[in-house]
N, C-alpha and C positions, 0 to 999 in steps of 0.2 A: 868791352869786347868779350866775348863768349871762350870760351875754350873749347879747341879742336880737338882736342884728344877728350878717348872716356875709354874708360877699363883700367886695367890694374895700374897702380902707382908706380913710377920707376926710378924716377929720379931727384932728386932734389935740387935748389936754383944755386949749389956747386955742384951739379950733375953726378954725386953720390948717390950709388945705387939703394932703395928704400921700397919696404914692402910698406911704408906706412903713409895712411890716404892723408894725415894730417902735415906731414914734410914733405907730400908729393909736390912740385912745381917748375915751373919752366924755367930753365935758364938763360933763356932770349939767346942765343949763341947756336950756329949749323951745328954743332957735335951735340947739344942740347936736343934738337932737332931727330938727329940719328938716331940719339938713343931710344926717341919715343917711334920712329919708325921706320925702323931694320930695311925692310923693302922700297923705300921710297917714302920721297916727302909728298903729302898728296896735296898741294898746290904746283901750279906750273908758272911758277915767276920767282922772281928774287925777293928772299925775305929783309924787309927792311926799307922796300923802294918808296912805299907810301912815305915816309921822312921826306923825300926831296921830291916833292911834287914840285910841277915847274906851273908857274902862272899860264894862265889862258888867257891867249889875246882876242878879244873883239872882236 
């Protein structure tokens, strides 16, 4: 899967602040999420739902 973010580095996957592009990374975690965007997360669902996808019935 692709990453949603681009531009400058911010944080690291313990959400340590980092100007460095090679320790930049996601921390899979909402506060993770915040840090990379202050105004808003820009999907409109809950992160995470894909895991419990429910089977389709016939």
């Amino acid at each position: 899967m692709a990453p949603v973010c681009a531009g400058e580095p911010v944080a690291d996957v313990y959400d340590n602040p980092t100007a460095n592009p090679a320790k930049d990374a996601c921390g899979k975690r909402i506060k993770s999420c915040r840090m990379r965007f202050p105004q808003g997360m820009p999907f409109g669902r809950f992160p995470g739902a894909g895991q419990y996808r429910s089977q389709q019935r016939p």
